[in-house]
C-alpha positions as a Markdown table, in Angstrom:
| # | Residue | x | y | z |
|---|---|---|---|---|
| 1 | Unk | -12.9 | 9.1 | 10.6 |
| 2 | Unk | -9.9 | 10.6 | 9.8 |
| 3 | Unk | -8.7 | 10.7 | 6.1 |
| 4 | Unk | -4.4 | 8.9 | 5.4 |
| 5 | Unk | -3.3 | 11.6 | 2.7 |
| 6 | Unk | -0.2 | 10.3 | 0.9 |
| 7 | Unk | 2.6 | 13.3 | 1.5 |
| 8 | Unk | 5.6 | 11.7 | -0.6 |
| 9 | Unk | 6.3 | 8.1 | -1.9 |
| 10 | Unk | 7.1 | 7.2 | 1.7 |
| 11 | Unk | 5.6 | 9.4 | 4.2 |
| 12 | Unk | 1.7 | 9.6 | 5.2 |
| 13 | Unk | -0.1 | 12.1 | 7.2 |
| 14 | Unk | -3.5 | 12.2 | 9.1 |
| 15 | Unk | -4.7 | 15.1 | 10.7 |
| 16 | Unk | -7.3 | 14.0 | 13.8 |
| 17 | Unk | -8.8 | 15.7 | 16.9 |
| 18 | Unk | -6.1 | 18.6 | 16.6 |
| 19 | Unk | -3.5 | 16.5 | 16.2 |
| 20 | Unk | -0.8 | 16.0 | 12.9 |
| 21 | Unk | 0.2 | 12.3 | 12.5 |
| 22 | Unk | 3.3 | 12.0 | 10.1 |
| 23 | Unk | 4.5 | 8.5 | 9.1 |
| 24 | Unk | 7.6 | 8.3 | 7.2 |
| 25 | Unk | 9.0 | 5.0 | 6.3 |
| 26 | Unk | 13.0 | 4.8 | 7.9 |
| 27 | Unk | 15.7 | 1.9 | 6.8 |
| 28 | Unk | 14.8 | 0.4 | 10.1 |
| 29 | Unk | 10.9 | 0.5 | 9.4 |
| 30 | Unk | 8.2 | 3.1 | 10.3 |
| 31 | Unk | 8.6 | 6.4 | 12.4 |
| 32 | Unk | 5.3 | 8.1 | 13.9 |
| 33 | Unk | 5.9 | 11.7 | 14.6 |
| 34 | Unk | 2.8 | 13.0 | 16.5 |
| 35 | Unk | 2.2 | 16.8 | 17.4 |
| 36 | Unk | -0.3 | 17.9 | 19.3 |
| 37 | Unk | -1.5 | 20.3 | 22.0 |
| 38 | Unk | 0.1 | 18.1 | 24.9 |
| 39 | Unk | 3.4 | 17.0 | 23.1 |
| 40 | Unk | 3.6 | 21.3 | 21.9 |
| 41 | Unk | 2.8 | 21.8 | 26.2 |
| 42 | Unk | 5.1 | 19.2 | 27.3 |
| 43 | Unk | 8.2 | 19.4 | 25.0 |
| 44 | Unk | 8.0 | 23.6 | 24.7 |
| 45 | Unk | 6.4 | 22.9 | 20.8 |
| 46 | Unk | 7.9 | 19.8 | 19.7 |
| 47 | Unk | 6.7 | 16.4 | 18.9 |
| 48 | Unk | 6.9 | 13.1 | 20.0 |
| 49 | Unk | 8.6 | 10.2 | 18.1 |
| 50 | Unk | 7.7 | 6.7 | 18.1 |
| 51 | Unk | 9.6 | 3.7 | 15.8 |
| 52 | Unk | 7.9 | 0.8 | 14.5 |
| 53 | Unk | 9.3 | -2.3 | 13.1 |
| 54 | Unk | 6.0 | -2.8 | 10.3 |
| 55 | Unk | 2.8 | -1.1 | 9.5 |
| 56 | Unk | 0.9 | -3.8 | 11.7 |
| 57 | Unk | 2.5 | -2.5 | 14.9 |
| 58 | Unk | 1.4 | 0.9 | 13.7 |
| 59 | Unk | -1.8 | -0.5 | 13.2 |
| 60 | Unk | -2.2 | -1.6 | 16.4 |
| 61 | Unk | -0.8 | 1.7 | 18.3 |
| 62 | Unk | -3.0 | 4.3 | 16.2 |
| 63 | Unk | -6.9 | 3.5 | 15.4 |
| 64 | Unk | -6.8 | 6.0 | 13.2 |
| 65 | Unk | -3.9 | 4.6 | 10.8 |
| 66 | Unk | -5.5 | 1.2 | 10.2 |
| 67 | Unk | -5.6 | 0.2 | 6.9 |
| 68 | Unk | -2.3 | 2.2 | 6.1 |
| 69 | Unk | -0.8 | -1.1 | 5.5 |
| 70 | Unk | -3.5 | -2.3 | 2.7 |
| 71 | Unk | -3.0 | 1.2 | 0.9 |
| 72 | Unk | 0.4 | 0.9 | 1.0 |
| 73 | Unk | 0.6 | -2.4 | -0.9 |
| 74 | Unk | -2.0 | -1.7 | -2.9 |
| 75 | Unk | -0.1 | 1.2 | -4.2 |
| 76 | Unk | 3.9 | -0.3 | -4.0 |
| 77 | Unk | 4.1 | -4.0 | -3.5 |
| 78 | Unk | 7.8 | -3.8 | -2.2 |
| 79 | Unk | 7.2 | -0.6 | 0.4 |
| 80 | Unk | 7.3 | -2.6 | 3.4 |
């Protein structure tokens, strides 16, 4: 399983199956920024971005994030 490495006070990263997972934490919530072979074939090397309203939505989307939200508040109460 992959490993959630802590990147800055708000932004995570989990690198899986050849693909970079970045989740930085935005005034409106969470923002997922995926890049991986088909997102660097379909958008000539870019990424895709997804928004999420909590860490339980992100949860749900990624198998590999879950438990971000426990870490989290384990390590700052008031981050989400």
């Amino acid at each position: 399983m992959a490993t959630i490495v802590q990147l800055e006070p708000n932004s995570y990263v989990v690198e899986s199956r050849g693909a970079r997972m970045v989740l930085q934490q935005t005034h409106k919530g969470w923002r997922m920024k995926t890049r991986s072979a088909t997102t660097r074939a379909l958008s000539m090397g870019g990424e895709s971005i997804k928004d999420f309203e909590n860490l339980k939505q992100v949860e749900q989307h990624y198998k590999s994030w879950r438990g971000i939200a426990a870490l989290i508040e384990s390590s700052d109460p008031c981050a989400h």
